[in-house]
C-alpha positions as CSV (number, residue, x, y, z in Angstrom):
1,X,16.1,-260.5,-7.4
2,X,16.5,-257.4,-5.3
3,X,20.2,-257.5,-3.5
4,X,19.8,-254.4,-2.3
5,X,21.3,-253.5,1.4
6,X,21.2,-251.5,4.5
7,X,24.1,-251.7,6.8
8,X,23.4,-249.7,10.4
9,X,27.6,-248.3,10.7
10,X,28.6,-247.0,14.2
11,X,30.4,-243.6,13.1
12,X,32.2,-243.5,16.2
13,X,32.3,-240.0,18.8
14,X,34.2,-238.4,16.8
15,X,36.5,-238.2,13.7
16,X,38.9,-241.1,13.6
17,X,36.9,-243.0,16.0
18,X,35.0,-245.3,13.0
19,X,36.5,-248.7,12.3
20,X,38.4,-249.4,9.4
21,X,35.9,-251.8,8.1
22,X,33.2,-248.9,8.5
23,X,35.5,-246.6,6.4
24,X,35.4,-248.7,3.9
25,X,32.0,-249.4,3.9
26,X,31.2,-245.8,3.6
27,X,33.3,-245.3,0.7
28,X,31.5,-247.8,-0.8
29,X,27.6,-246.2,-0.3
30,X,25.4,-245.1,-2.7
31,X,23.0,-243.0,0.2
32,X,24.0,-242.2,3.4
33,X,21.3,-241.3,6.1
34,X,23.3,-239.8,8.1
35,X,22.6,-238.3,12.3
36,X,23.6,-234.7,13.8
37,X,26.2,-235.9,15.9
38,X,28.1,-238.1,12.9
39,X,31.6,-235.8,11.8
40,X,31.3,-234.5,8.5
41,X,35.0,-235.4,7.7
42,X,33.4,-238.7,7.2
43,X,30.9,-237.5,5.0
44,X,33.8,-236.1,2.8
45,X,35.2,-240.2,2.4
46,X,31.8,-240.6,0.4
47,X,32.1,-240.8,-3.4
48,X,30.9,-237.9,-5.7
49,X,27.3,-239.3,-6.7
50,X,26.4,-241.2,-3.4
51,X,23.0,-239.4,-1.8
52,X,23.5,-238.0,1.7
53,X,20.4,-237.7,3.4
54,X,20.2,-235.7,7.2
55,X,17.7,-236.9,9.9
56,X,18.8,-235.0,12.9
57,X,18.9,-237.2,15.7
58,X,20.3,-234.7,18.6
59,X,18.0,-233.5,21.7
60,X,17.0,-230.1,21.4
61,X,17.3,-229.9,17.6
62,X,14.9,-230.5,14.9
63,X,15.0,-233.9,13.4
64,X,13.1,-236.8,11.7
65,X,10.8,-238.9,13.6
66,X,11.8,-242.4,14.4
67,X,8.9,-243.3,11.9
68,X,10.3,-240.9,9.4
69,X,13.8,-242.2,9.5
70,X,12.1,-246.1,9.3
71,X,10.4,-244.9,6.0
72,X,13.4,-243.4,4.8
73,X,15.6,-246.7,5.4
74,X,13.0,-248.9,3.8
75,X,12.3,-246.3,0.8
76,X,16.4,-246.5,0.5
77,X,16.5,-250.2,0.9
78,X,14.2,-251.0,-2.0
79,X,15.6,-248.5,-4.4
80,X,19.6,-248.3,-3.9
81,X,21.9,-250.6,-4.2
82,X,24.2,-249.6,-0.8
83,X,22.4,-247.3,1.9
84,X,24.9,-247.1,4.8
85,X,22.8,-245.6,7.9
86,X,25.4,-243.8,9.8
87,X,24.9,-243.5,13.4
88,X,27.0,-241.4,15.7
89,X,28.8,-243.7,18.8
90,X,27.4,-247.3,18.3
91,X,24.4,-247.8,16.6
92,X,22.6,-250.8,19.5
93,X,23.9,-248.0,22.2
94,X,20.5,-245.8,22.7
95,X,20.7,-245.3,19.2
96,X,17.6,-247.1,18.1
97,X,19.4,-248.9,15.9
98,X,17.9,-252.3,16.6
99,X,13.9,-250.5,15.8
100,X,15.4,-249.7,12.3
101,X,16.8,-253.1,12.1
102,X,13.1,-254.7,12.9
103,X,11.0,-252.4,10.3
104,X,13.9,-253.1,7.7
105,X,13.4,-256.7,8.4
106,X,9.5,-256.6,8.0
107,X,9.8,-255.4,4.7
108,X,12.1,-258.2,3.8
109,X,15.0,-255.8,3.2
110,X,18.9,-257.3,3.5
111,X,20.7,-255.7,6.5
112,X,24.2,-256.0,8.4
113,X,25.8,-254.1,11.1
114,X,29.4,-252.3,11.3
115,X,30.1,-251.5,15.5
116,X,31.2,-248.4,16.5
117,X,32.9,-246.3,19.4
118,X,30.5,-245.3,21.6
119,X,30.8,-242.0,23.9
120,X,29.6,-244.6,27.0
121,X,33.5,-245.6,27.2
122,X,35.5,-243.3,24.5
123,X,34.0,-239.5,26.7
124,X,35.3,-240.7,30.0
125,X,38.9,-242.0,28.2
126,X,39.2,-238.6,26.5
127,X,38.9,-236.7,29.9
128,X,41.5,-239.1,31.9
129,X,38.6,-241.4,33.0
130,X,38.6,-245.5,33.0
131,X,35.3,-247.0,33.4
132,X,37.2,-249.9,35.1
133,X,40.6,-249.5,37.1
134,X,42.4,-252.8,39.5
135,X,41.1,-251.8,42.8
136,X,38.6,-249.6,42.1
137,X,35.9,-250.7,39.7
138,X,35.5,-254.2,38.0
139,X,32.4,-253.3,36.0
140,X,30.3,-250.7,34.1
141,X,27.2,-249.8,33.7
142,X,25.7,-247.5,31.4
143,X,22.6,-246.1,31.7
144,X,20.5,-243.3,30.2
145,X,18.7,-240.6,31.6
146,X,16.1,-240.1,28.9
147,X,14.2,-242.8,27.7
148,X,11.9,-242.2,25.2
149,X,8.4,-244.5,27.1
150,X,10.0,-242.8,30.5
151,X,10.6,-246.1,32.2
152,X,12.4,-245.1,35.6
153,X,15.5,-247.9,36.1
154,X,15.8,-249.0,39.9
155,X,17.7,-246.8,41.6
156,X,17.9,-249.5,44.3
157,X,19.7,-251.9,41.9
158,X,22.1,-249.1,41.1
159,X,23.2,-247.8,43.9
160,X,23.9,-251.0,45.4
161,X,26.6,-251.8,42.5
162,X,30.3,-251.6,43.7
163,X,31.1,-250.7,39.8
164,X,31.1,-247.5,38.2
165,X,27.6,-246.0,36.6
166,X,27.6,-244.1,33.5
167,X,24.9,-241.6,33.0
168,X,23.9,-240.7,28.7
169,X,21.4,-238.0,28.2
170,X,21.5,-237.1,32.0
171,X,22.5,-233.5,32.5
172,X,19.3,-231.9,33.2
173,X,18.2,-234.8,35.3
174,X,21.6,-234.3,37.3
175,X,20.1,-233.6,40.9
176,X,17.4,-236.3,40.8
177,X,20.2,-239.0,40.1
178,X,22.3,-237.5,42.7
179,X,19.3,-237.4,45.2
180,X,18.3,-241.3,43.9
181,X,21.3,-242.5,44.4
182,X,22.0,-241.3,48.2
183,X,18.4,-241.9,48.8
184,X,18.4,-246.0,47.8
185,X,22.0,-246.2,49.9
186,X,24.8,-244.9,47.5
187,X,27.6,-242.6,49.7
188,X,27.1,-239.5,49.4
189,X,30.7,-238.9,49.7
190,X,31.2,-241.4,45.9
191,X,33.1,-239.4,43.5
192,X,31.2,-237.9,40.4
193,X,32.3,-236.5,37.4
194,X,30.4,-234.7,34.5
195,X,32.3,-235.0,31.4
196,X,30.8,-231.8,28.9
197,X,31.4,-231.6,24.8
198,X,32.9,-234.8,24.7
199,X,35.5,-234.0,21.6
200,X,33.8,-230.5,20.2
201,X,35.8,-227.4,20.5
202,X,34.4,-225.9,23.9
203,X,35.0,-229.3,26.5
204,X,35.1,-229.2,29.9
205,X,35.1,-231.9,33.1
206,X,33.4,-231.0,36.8
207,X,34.4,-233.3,39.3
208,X,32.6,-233.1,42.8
209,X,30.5,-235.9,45.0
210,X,27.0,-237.3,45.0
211,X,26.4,-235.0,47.5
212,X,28.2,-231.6,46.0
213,X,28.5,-232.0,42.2
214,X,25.0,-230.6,41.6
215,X,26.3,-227.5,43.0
216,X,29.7,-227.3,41.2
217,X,28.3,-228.5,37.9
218,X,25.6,-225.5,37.6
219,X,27.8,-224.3,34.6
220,X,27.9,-227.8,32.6
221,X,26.4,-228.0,28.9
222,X,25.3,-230.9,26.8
223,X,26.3,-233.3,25.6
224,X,27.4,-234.2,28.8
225,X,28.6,-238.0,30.4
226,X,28.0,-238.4,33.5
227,X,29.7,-240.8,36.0
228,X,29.3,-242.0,39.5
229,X,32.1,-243.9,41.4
230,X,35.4,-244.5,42.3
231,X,37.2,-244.7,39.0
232,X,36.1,-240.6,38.8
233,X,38.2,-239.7,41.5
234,X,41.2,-240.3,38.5
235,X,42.6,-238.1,35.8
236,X,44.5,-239.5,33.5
237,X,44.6,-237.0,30.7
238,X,47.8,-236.6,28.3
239,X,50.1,-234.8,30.0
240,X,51.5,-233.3,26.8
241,X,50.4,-229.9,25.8
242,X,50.8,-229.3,21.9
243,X,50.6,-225.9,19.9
244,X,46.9,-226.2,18.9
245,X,45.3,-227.9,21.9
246,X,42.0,-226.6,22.4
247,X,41.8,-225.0,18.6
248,X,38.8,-226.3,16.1
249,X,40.1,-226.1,12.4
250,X,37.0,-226.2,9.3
251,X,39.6,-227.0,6.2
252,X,38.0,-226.5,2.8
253,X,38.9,-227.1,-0.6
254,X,39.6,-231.1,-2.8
255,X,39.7,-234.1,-1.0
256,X,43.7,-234.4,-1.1
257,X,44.7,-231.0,0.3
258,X,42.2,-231.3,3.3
259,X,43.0,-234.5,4.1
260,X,47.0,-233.8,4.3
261,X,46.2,-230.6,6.2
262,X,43.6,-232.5,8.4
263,X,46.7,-234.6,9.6
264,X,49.0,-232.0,10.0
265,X,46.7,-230.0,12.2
266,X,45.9,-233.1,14.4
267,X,49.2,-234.0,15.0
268,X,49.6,-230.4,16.6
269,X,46.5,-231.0,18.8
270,X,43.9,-229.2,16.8
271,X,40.3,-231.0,16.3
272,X,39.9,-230.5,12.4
273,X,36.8,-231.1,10.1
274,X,36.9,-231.7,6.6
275,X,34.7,-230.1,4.3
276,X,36.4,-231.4,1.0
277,X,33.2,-229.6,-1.1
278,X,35.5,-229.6,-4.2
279,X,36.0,-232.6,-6.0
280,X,38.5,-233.0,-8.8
281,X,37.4,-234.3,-11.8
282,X,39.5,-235.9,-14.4
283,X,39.7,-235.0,-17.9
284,X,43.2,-236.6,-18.9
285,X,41.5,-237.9,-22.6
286,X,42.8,-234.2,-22.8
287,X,46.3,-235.6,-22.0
288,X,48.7,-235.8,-25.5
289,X,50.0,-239.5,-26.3
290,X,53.4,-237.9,-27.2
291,X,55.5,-235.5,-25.4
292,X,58.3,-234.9,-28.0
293,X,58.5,-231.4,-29.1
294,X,57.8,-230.4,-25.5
295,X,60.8,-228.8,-23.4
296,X,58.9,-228.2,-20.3
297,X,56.3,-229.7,-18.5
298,X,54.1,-226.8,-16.3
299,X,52.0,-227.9,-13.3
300,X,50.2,-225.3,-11.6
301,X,48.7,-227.4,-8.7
302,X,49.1,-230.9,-6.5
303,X,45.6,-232.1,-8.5
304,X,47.4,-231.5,-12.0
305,X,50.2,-233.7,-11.0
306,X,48.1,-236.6,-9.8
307,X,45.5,-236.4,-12.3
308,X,48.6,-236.6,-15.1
309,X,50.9,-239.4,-13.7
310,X,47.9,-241.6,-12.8
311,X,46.4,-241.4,-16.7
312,X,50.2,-242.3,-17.8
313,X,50.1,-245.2,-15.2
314,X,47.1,-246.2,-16.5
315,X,48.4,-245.7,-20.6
316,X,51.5,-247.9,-19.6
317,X,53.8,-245.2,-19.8
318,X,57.5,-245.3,-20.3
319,X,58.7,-242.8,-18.1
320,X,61.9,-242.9,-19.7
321,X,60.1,-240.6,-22.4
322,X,60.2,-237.8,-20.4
323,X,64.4,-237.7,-21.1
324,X,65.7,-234.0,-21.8
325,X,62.1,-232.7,-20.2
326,X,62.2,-230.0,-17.4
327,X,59.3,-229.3,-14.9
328,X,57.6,-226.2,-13.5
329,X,55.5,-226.1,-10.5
330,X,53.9,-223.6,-8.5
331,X,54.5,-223.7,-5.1
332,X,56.1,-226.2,-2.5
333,X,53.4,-228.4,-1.8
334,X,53.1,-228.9,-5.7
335,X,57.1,-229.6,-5.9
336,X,56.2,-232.4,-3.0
337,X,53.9,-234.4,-5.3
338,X,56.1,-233.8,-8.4
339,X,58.8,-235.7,-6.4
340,X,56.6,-238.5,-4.4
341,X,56.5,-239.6,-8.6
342,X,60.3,-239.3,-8.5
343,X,60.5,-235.9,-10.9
344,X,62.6,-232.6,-9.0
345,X,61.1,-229.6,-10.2
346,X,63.8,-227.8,-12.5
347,X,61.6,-224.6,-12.0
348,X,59.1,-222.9,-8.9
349,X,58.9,-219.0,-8.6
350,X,60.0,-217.6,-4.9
351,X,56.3,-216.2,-5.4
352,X,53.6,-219.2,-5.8
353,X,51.0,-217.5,-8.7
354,X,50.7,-218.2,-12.0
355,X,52.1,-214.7,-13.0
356,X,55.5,-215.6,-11.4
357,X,55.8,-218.9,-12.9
358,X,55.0,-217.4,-16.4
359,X,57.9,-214.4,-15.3
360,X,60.0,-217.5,-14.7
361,X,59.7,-219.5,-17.6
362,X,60.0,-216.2,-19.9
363,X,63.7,-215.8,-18.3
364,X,64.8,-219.7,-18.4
365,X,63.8,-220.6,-21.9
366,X,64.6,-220.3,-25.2
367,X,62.2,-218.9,-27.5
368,X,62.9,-222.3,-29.7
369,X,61.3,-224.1,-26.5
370,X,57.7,-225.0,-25.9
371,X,55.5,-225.7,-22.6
372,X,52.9,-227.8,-21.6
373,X,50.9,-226.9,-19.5
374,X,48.8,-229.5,-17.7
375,X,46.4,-227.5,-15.3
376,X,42.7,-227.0,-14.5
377,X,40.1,-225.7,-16.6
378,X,39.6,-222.4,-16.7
379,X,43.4,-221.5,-14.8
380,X,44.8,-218.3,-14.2
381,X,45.5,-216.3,-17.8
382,X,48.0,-214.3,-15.9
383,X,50.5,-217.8,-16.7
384,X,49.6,-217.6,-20.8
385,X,49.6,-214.1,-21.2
386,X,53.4,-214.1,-19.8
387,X,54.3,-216.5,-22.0
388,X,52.9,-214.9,-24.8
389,X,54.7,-211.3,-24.2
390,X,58.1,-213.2,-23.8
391,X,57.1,-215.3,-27.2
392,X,57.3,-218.3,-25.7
393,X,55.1,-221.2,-27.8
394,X,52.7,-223.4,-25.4
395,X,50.0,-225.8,-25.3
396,X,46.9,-224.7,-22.7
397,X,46.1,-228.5,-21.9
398,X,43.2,-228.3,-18.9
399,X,43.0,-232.3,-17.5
400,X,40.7,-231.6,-14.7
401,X,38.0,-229.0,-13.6
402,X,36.1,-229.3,-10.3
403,X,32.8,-229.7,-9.4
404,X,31.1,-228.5,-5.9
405,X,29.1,-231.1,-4.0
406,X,26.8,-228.8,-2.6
407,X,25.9,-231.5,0.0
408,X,29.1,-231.2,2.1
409,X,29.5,-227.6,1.5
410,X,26.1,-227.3,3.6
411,X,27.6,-229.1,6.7
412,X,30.0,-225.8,7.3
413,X,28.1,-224.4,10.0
414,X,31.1,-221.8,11.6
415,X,31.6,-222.9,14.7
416,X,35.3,-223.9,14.1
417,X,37.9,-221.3,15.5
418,X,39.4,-221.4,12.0
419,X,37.6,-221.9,8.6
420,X,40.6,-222.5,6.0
421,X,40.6,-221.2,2.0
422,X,43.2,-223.5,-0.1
423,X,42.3,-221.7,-3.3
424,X,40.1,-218.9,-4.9
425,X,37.8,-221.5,-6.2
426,X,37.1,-222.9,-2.6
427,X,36.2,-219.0,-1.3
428,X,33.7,-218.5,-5.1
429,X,32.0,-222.0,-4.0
430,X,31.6,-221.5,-0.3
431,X,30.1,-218.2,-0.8
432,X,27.9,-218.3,-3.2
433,X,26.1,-221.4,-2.2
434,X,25.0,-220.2,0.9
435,X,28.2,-220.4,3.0
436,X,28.7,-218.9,6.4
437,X,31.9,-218.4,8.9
438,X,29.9,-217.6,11.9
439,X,32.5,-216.8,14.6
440,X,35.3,-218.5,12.5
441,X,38.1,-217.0,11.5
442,X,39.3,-217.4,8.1
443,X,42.9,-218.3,7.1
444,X,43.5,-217.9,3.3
445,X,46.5,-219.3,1.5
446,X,48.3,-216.6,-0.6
447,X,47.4,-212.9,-1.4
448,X,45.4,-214.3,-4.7
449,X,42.9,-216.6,-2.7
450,X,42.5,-213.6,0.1
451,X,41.7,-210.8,-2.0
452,X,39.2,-213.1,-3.6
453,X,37.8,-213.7,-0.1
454,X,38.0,-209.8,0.1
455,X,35.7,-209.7,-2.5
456,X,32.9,-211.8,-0.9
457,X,33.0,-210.8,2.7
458,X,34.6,-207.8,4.7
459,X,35.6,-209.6,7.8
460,X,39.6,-209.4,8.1
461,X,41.6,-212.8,7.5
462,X,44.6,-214.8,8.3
463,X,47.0,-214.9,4.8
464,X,49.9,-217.8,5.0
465,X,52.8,-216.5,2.7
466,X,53.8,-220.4,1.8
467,X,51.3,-222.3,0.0
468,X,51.7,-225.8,2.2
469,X,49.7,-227.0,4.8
470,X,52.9,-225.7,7.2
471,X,52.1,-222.6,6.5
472,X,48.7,-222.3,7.1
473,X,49.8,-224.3,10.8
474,X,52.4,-221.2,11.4
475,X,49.9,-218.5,10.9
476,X,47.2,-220.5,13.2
477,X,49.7,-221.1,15.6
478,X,51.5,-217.5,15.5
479,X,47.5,-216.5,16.0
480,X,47.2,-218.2,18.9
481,X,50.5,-216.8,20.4
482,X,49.1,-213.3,19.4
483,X,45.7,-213.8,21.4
484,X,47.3,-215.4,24.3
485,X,48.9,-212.5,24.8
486,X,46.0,-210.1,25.1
């Protein structure tokens, strides 16, 4: 019996904006058929083999059929396990959600649905705007401006509604509404609003009349909300301005770093994308059962850490075994995880390479000593060859290596202000498979990652001196100063 399903998940306007249950539904997904307008942050949350498959799905850019995408969906349905069809806003809200939900159902395949966020309500809340406000509006209604068998809605009907009207898909129809409106009765004196880019980098709101926002929106862009009444007279915007309003972050590199950077960055106002196109793969068989005739543990990245400590979790480990051991880390952010395991790192360079640490550990040990060191495959020989020239005995022991999912690493278009580099690995993946910064500007971490980014492109870049996510928000923001200036 086939138990295979197909749930329709609302993705939200933007990244943050799914549910919780959506989340975890993604997570979950063997395919994802995926729209233009869905964040790829989310499409970073999907495991390492689950099939991501784009159908467009944006006016003005090339994209699958409705047909196409039905096919797809059944094709999907029949053959794999979990297909999550992941639909930008809410899937029932001009999404065509409920057409993929018929054809799935003809063909006998299980389907649920997950709601989500759509831009109908979440636009106008972003830009100061209720849909509904005590005294000025008791309803909503949402209509759009482009329907696909170009049925006209009564104008009549609409203009005689006390409540506010909100226009999708309308921008280029903009005057006719207007003129509809004021020509079935509306005042042409009702505030309108035209709400552009919704949460993208480049946003902006033109407020005017029925009668004068045709003329005063001339300069508006889609995607753009539209809406007509009294609750558009209002903005209600944050009144706080933080360090990074207005700033678009791409963050590359292993699903842990951008995530933690991803937060940092938001919490300073930035809109961030995550492009997490290297995924860390465990090899902790590699991992010895003993660690007596060690001195010193060496960890040379976040990854190593969690990839050790979560084998030894898993092996029922005594921690108590690690008595008389010292650790070495590179780098603060690497001391941070050390410690979130409840180990202080006896040794980190003032200089985060592998060429310091190995300077480092040549000076503090005896030559009676041995390290470990617990890394990725294929590290930095600059670490080993120090140790070797101060006669210091070690053990190479590589527990992970990464892999590129090619998949996400496609979704970096360079339209962010800021593409971020955590690593020489991440600048060899995005460039040679076909990645491009457009008019991004690219922030490396460390000297070691931007002369490999040297190496690739000769556009200038941003190099934070501390290897944490703080310091890549100090250069950005110390950027930002720097061209507010000029």
């Amino acid at each position: 019996m086939n138990n295979n399903k197909v749930i329709l998940v609302g993705a939200g306007c933007k990244d943050g904006l799914i549910t919780v249950r959506g989340l975890e539904t993604l997570r979950k997904a063997d395919a994802v058929v995926y729209d233009n307008l869905v964040s790829p942050s989310l499409l970073s949350e999907c495991k390492k083999d689950c099939k991501l498959i784009y159908v467009g799905k944006r006016k003005g850019v090339p994209s699958k059929s409705q047909d196409e995408i039905n096919r797809i969906l059944i094709d999907c349905g029949k053959k794999v396990p979990l297909t999550v069809r992941l639909k930008g806003g809410d899937s029932f809200v001009f999404s065509r959600g409920g057409e993929e939900l018929l054809a799935l159902e003809k063909e006998g395949i299980a389907f649920e649905t997950i709601p989500g966020v759509t831009s109908a309500v979440a636009i106008p809340e972003l830009f100061g705007l209720p849909v509904t406000h005590r005294g000025l509006s008791q309803s909503f209604t949402v209509v759009t401006a482009s329907s696909a068998d170009e049925k006209e809605e009564n104008y009549k009907a609409l203009a005689a509604l006390n409540g506010t009207l909100v226009f999708l898909m309308g921008l280029s129809f903009l005057s006719e509404i207007c003129h509809k409106l004021i020509g079935n009765g509306k005042d042409k004196n009702t505030p309108v609003s035209v709400l552009c880019g919704g949460f993208e980098k480049q946003h902006e709101r033109f407020d005017g009349t029925l009668e004068t926002i045709a003329e005063k929106a001339k300069s508006a862009f889609s995607p753009a909300v539209i809406v007509v009444g009294k609750t558009a007279s209002l903005d209600l915007r944050e009144s706080e301005h933080k360090p990074l309003s207005g700033v678009s972050v791409a963050v590359t590199g292993t699903d842990s770093f951008t995530r933690k950077l991803q937060e940092k960055l938001i919490e300073k106002g930035a809109e961030c994308n995550r492009y997490a196109y290297l995924s860390v793969i465990s090899q902790s068989e590699n991992i010895p059962e003993r660690f007596d005739g060690f001195s010193c543990l060496a960890f040379t990245s976040a990854n190593g850490v969690e990839v050790f400590f979560d084998e030894l979790k898993k092996r029922k480990t005594d921690f108590r075994t690690f008595f008389g051991l010292r650790f070495a880390v590179i780098g603060e952010g690497t001391a941070e995880k050390l410690m979130s395991y409840g180990f202080r790192a006896d040794f980190m360079p003032a200089v985060y390479s592998a060429d310091e640490l190995g300077k480092l550990l040549v000076k503090k040990l005896r030559p009676d000593e041995k390290v470990l060191i617990l890394r990725a495959q294929g590290g930095s020989k600059e670490l080993t060859k120090r140790l070797d020239e101060g006669k210091i005995r070690y053990m190479d022991c590589p527990i992970y290596k990464t892999e590129i999912n090619k998949d996400v690493l496609s979704l970096v278009k360079g339209n962010e202000t800021y593409t971020v580099f955590a690593s020489a690995k991440s600048v060899e993946a995005f460039f040679e498979n076909g990645g491009t910064l457009g008019q991004s500007k690219a922030v490396c971490i460390g000297e070691k990652t931007a002369a490999r980014f040297g190496e690739y492109c000769a556009l200038p870049c941003l190099t934070a001196k501390a290897y944490t996510a703080e310091g890549i928000m100090e250069i950005i923001e110390n950027d930002r100063k720097e061209s507010d200036r000029i």
